[in-house]
Structures are given as C-alpha cells and as structure tokens.
KOLZA-567185 format. One record per residue (C-alpha): x, y, z; residue number from 1; residue in three letters. Coordinates in Angstrom, 2 decimals. Example, Ala and Ser with C-alpha at 12.3 -4.5 7.8 and 13.67 -1.06 7.14 Angstrom:
<recs>
+---------+---------+---------+-----+---------+
!       u !       v !       w ! num ! residuo !
+---------+---------+---------+-----+---------+
!   12.30 !   -4.50 !    7.80 !   1 !     ALA !
!   13.67 !   -1.06 !    7.14 !   2 !     SER !
+---------+---------+---------+-----+---------+
</recs>
This chain:
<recs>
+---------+---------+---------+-----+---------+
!       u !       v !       w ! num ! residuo !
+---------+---------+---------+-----+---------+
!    0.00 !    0.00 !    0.00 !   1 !     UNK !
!    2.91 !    2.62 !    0.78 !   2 !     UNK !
!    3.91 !    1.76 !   -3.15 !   3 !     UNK !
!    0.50 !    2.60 !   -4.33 !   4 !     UNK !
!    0.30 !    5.68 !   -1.74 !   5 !     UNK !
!    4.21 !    6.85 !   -2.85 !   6 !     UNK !
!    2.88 !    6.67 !   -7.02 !   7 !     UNK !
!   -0.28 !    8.25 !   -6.93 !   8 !     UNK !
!    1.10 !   11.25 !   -4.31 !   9 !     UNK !
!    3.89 !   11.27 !   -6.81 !  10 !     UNK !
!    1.72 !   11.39 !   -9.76 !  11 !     UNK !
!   -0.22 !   14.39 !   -8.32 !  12 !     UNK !
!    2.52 !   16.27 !   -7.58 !  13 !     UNK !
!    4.19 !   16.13 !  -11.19 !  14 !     UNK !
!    0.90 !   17.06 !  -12.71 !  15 !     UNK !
!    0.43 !   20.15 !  -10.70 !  16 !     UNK !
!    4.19 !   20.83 !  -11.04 !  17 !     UNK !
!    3.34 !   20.86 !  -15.00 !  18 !     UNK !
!    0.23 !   22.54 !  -14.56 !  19 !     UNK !
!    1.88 !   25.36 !  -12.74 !  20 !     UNK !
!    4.85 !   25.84 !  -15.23 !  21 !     UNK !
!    1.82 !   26.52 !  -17.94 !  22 !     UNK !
!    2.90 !   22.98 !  -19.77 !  23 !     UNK !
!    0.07 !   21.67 !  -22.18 !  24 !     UNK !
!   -1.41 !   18.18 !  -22.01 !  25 !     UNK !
!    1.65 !   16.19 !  -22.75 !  26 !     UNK !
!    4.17 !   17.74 !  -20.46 !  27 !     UNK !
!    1.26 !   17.16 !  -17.50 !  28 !     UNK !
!    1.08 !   13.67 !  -18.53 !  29 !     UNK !
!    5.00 !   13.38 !  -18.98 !  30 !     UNK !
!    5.29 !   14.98 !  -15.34 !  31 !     UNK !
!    2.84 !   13.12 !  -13.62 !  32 !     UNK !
!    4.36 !   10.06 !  -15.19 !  33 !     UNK !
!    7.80 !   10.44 !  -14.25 !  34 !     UNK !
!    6.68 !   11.48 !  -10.76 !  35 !     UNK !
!    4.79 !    8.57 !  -10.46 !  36 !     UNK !
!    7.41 !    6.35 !  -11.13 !  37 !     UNK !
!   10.06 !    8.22 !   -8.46 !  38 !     UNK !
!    6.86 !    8.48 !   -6.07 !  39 !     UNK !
!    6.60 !    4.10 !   -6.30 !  40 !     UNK !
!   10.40 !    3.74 !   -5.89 !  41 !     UNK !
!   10.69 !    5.94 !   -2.94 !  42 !     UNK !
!    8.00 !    3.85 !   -2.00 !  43 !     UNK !
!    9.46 !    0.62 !   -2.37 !  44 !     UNK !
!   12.21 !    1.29 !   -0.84 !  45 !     UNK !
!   10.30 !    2.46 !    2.36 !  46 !     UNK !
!    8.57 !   -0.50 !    2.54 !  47 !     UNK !
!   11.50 !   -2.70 !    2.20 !  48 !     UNK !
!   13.12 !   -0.41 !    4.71 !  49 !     UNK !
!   10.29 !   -0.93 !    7.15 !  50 !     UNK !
!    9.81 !   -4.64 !    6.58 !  51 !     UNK !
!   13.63 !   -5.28 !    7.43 !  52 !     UNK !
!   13.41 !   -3.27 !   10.49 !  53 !     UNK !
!   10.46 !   -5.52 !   11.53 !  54 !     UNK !
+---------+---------+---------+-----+---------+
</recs>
C-alpha cells in the first residue's frame, strides 16, 4: 500500500508541477508520469526499509 500511496502522491505532484509551469497536455502527462514512477520507488524502498526493520 505505501507503493501505491508513494505513485499516486507522486503522480499528483508532477501534474500540478506541469500545470503550474503553464505545460500543455503532454508535459502534464510526462510529469505526472515520471513522478509517479520516483513516487513508487521511494515507496518501495520504504517499505522494504520498514519490513527489514520488523
């Protein structure tokens, strides 16, 4: 669930990122994709993290 939680805050953010720098549809989509994939890593590794220390 913290993967799922880390790539859809991460996909949010990278849209509104776009949206604020006045990109079109593509760069929101491109933003929001990218962001999703570094919000699901950071993710990942915080659930790894927190499964080891358990």
């Amino acid at each position: 669930m913290i993967v799922l939680a880390g790539l859809v805050a991460g996909a949010v953010w990278g849209g509104l990122t776009a949206r604020r720098r006045g990109g079109n549809r593509l760069d929101i989509a491109q933003y929001a994709a990218v962001g999703g994939i570094a919000g699901g890593l950071l993710g990942l590794f915080a659930a790894i993290a927190i499964e080891r220390m358990l």
